[in-house]
MIVOMI-724574 format. One line per 3 residues: their letters; for each residue x, y, z of N, C-alpha, C, O. Coordinates in Angstrom, 3 decimals. Layout:
! residues N
a = X/Y/Z/X/Y/Z/X/Y/Z/X/Y/Z  ...
This chain:
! residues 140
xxx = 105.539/119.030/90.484/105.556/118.428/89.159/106.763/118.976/88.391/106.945/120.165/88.653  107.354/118.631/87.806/108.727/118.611/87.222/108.425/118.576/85.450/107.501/118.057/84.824  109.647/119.375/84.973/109.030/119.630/83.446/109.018/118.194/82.931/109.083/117.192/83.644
xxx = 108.933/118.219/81.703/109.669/117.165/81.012/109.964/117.643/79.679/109.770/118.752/79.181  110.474/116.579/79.194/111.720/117.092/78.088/110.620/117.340/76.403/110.803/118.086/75.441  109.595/116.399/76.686/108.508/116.468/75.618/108.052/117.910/75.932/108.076/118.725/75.010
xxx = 107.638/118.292/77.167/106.661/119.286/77.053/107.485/121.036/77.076/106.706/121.989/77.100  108.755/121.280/77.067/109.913/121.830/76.974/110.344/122.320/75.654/110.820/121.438/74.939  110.281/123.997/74.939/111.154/124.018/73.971/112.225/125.349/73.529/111.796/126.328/74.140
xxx = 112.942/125.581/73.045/113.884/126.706/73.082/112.919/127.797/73.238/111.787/127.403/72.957  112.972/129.269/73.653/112.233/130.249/73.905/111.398/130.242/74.493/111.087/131.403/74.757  110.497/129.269/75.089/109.692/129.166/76.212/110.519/129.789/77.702/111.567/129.437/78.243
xxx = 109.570/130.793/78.022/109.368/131.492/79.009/108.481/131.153/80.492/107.575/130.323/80.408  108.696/131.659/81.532/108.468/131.422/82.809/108.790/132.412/83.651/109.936/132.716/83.983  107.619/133.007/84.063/107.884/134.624/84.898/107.064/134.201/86.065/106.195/133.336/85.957
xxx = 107.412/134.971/87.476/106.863/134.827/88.496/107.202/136.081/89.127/108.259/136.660/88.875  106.311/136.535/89.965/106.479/137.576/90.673/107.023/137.408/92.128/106.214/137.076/92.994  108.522/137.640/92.515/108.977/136.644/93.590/109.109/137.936/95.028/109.936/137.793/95.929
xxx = 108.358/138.847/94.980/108.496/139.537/96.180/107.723/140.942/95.361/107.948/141.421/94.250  106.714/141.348/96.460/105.732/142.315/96.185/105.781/143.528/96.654/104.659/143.831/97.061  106.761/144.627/96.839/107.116/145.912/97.517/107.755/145.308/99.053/107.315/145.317/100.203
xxx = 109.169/144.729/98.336/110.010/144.076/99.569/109.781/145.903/100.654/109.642/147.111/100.459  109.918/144.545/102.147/109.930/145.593/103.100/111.276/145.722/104.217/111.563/144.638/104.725  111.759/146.387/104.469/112.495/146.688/105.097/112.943/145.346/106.113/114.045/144.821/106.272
xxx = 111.675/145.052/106.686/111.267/143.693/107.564/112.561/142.729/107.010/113.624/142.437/107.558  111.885/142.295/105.416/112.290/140.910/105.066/113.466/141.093/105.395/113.912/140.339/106.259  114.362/142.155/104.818/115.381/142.451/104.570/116.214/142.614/105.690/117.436/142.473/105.643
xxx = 115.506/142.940/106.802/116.310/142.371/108.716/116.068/141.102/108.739/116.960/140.335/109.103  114.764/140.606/108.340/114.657/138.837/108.272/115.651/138.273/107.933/116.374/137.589/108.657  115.813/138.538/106.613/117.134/137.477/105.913/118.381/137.965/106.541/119.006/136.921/106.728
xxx = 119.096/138.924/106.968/119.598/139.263/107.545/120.367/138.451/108.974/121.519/138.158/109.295  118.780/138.279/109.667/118.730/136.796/110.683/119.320/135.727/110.291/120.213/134.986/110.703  118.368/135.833/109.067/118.477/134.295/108.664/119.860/133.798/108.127/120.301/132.704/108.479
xxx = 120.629/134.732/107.154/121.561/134.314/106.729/123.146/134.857/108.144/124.307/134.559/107.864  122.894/135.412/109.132/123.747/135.966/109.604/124.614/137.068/108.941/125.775/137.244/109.310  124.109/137.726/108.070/124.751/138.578/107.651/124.273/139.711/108.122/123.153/139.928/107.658
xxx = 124.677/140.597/108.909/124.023/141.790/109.505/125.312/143.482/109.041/125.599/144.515/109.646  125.614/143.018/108.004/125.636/144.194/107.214/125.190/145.327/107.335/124.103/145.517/106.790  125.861/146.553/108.111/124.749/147.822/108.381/124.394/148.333/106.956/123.513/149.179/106.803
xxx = 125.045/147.841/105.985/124.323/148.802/104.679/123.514/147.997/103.885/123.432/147.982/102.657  122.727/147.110/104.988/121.654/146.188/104.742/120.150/146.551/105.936/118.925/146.430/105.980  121.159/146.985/106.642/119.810/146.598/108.370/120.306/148.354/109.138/119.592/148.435/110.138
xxx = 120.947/149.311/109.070/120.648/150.659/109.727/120.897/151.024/108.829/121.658/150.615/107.953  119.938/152.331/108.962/119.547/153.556/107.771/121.094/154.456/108.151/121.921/154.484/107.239  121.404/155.076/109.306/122.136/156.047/109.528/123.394/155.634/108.770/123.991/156.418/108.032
xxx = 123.911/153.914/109.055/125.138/153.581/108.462/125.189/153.909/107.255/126.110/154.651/106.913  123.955/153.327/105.997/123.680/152.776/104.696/123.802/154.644/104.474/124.678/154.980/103.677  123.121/155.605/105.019/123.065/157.140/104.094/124.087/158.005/104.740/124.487/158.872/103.963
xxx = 124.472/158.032/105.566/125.251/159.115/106.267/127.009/158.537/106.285/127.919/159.360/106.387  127.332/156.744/106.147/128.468/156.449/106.177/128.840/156.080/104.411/129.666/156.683/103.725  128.107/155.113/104.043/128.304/154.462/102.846/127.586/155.179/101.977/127.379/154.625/100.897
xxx = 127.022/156.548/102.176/126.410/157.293/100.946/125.694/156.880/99.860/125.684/157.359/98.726  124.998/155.794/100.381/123.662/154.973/99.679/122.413/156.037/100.252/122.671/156.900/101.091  120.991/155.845/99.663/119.936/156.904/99.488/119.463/156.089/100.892/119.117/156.751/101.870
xxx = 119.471/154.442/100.936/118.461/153.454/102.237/119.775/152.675/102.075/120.717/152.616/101.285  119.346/152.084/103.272/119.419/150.557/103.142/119.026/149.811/101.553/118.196/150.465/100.920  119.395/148.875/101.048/119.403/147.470/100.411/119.583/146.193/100.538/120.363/145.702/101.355
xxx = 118.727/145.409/99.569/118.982/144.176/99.993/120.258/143.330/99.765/121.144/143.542/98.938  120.166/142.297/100.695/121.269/141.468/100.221/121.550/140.776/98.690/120.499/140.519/98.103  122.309/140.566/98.235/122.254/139.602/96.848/121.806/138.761/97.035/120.891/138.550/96.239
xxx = 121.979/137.811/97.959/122.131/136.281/97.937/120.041/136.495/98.223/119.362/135.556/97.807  119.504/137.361/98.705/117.942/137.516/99.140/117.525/137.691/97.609/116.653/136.953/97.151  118.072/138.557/96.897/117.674/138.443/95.636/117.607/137.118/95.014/116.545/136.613/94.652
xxx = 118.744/136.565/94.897/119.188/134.678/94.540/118.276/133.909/94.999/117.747/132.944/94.447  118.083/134.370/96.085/116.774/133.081/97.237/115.939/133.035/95.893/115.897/132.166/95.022  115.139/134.523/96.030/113.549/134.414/95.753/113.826/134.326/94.304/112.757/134.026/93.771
xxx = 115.000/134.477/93.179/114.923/133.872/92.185/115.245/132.493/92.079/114.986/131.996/90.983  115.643/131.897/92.766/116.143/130.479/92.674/114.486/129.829/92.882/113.890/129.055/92.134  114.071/130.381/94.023/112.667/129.376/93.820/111.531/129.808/92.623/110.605/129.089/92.248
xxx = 111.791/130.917/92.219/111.149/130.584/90.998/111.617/129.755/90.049/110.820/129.336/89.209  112.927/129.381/90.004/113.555/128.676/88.809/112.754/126.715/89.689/112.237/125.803/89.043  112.968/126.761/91.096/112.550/125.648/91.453/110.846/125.302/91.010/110.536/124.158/90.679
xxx = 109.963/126.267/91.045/108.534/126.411/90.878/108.476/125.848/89.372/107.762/124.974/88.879  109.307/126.519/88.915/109.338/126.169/87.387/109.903/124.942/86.662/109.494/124.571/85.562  110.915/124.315/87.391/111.585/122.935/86.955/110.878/121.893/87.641/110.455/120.809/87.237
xxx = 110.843/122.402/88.667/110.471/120.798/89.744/111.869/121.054/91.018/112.997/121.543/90.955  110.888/120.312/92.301/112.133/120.308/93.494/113.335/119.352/93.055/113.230/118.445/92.229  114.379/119.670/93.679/115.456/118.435/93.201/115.617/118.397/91.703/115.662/117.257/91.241
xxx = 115.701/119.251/90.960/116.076/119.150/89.570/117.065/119.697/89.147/117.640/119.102/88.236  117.551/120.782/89.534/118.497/121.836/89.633/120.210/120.988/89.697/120.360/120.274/90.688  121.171/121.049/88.909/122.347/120.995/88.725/123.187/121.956/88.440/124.318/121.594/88.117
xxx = 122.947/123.147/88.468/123.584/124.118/88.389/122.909/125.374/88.363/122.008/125.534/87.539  123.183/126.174/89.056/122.687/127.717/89.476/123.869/128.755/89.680/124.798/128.536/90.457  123.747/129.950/88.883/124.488/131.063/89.078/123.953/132.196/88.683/123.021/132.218/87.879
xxx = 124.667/133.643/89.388/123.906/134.863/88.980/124.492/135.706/89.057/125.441/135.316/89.737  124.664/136.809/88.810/125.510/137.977/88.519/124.416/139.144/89.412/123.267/139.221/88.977  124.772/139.967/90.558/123.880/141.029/90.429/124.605/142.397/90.109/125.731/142.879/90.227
xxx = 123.043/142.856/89.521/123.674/143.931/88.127/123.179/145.033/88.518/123.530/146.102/88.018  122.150/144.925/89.617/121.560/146.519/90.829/121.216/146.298/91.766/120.855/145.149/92.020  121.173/147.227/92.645/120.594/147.070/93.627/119.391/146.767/94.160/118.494/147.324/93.527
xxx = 119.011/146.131/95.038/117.310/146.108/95.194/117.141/146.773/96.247/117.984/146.681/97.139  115.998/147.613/96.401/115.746/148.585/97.587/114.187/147.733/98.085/113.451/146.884/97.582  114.241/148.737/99.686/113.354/148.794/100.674/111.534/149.295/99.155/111.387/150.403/98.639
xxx = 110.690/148.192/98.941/109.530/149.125/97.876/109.614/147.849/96.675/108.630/147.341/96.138  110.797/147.551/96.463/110.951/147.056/94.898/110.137/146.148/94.869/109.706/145.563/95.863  109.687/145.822/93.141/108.667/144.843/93.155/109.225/143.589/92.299/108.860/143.735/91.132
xxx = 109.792/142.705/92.428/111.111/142.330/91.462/110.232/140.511/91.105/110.062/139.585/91.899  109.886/140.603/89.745/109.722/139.721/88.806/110.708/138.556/88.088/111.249/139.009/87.079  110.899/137.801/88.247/111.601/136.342/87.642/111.380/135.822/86.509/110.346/135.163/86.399
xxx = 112.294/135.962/85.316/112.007/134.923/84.183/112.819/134.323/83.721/113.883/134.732/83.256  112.488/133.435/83.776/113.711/132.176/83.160/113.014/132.238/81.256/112.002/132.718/80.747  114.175/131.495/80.744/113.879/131.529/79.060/114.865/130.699/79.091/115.975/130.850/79.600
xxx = 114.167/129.273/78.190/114.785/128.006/77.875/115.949/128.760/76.713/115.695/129.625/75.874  116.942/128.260/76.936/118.150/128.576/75.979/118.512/127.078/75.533/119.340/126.917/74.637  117.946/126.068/76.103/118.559/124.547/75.312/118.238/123.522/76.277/118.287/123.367/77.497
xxx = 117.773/122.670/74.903/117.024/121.276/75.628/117.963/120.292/75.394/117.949/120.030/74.191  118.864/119.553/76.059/119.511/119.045/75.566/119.753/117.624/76.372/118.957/117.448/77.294  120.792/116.522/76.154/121.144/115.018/76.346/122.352/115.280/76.836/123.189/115.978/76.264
xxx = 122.547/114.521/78.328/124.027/114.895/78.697/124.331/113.095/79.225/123.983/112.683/80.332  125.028/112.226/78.175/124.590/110.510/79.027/123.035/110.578/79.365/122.374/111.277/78.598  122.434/110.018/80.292/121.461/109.240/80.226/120.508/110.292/80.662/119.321/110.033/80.860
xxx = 121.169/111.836/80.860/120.177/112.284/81.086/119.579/113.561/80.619/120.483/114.388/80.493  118.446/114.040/80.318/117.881/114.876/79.816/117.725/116.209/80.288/116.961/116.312/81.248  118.383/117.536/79.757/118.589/118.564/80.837/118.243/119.683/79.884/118.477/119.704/78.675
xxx = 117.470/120.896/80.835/117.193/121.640/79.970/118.071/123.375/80.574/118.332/123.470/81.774  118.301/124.153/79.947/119.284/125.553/79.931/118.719/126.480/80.238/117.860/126.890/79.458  118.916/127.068/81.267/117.819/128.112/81.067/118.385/129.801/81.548/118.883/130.020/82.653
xxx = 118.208/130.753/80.603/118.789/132.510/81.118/117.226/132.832/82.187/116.026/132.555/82.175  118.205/133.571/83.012/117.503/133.733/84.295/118.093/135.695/84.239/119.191/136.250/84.197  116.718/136.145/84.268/116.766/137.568/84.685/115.978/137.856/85.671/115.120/136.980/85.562
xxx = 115.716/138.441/86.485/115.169/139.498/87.315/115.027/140.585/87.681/115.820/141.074/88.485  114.124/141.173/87.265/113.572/142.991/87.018/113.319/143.412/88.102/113.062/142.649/89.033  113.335/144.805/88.232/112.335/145.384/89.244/111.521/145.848/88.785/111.396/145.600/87.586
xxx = 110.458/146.809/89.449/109.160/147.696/88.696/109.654/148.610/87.478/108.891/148.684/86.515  110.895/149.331/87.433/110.907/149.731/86.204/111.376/149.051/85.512/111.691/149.622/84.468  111.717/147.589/85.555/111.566/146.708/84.080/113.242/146.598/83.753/113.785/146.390/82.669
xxx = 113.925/146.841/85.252/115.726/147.578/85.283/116.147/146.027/85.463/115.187/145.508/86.033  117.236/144.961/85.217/117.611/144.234/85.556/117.993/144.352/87.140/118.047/145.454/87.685  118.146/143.643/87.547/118.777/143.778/89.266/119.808/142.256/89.269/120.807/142.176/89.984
xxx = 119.306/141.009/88.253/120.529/139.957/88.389/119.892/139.358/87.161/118.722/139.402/86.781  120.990/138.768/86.621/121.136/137.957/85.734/122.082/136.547/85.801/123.208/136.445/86.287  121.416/135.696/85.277/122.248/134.098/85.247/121.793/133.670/84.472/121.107/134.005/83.506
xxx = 122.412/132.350/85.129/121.482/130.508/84.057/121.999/129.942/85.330/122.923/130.059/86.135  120.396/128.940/84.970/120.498/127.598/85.637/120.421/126.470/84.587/120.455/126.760/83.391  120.270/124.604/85.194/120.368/123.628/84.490/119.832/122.876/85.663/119.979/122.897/86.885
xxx = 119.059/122.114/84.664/118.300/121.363/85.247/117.391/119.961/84.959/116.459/120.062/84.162  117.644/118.712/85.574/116.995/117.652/84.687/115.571/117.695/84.288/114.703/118.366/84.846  115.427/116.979/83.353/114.423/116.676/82.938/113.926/115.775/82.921/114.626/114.805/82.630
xx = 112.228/115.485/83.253/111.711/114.097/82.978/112.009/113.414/81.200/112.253/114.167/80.256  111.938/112.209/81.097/112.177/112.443/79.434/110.405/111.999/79.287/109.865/111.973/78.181
C-alpha cells in the first residue's frame, strides 16, 4: 500500500527496526551477495591486527539496503525517485540499528505528487551511523 498525498504531512515520522544485533553471518552474507569481500568486512585478523579497527564492520551499502527498505515499507514498492545517504559510523558485528524517515515536504512536481523525506539511522546508543533523503511519489 503506498502513501498518499491526503494522508501525508510535514513532520510525520516513520521508524522501523531494520536489523536486530547484526551478526557477523549477515555481514559474510552480503559480502556474497554484493561481491565485495573486503577483509575489513569478512577476517578479524585483517580488520584488528592490519587496518587497526577493534572487528570487522559492516559494509555501507548493507547499511543502505536495510534502510532503503524501510523507506520502501514506508512509501510503497515502486515509488522511490530518488535515494541517497551519507555514512557517518560505522556499524559493527551486535548493532541494533533503527530507521526513520521524517516528511520534510509534500509537494507537486507536473502531474505528479511527491513527498521529501530526511532519512537517519541509529544504532543502540541512539549514535547516527547514516544519514540522507529520499523522494518519492505519491498517490494523490
Amino acid at each position: 500500500m503506498a502513501l498518499s498525498a491526503s494522508s501525508v504531512k510535514v513532520g510525520d515520522t516513520y521508524a522501523q527496526v531494520v536489523v536486530d544485533n547484526l551478526s557477523r553471518t549477515q555481514i559474510v552474507q552480503y559480502a556474497g551477495a554484493s561481491g565485495d569481500y573486503n577483509p575489513i568486512h569478512t577476517d578479524e585478523v585483517f580488520a584488528t591486527q592490519v587496518a587497526g579497527y577493534p572487528t570487522v564492520f559492516a559494509h555501507g551499502m548493507l547499511t543502505m539496503g536495510l534502510t532503503g527498505k524501510m523507506v520502501t515499507d514506508y512509501v510503497g514498492d515502486g515509488r522511490l525517485t530518488n535515494y541517497g545517504v551519507r555514512f557517518v559510523r560505522q556499524v559493527w558485528p551486535g548493532d541494533t540499528l533503527t530507521a526513520t524517515a521524517e516528511v520534510a515536504a509534500v509537494r507537486t512536481e507536473g502531474s505528479d505528487q511527491l513527498v521529501d523525506l530526511t532519512i537517519t539511522t541509529t544504532n543502540q546508543n541512539g549514535e547516527a551511523v547514516l544519514t540522507g533523503s529520499a523522494t518519492a511519489r505519491l498517490d494523490p
